[in-house]
C-alpha positions in Angstrom: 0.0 0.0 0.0 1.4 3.2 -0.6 1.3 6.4 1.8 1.0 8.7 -0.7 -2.4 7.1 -2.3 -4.0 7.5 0.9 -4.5 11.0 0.7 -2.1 11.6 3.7 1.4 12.6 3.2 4.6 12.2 5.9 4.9 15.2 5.6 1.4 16.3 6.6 2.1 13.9 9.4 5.4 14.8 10.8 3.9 18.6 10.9 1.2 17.9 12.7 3.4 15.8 15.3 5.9 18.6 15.6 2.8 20.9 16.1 1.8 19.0 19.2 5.4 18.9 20.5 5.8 22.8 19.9 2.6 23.0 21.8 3.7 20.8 24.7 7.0 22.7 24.8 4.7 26.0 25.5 2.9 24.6 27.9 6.3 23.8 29.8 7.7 26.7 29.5 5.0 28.8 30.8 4.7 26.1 33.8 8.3 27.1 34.5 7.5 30.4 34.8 4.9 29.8 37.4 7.1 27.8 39.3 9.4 30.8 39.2 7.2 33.1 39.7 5.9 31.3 42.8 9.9 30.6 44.4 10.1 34.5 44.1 7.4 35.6 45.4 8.6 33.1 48.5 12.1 34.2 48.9 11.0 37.9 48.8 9.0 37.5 51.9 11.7 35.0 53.2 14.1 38.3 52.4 11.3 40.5 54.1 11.2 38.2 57.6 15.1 38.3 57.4 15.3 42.1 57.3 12.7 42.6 59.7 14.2 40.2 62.4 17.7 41.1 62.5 16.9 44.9 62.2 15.2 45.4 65.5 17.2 46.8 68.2 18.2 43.9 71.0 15.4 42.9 73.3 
């Protein structure tokens, strides 16, 4: 049987598989930057309770 009678060529198909991977790669990425967002977000308030407690005079 050939491919190319069936109305579908490799092509067609290896474009519409890199497709998915591009979109998968998006999706990663943008999780990544909520992760990193998030760890910021924590380690400025981290920063914040650091500055806040070794800034006050002595008990």
């Amino acid at each position: 049987m050939n491919i190319s009678s069936s109305g579908v060529s490799l092509f067609s198909v290896y474009a519409q598989i890199m497709f998915v991977v591009y979109g998968l790669f998006i999706l990663l990425g943008l999780y990544c930057l909520y992760l990193l967002i998030k760890c910021l977000i924590r380690g400025i308030k981290a920063l914040d309770i650091y500055i806040e407690k070794n800034t006050r005079g002595p008990l």
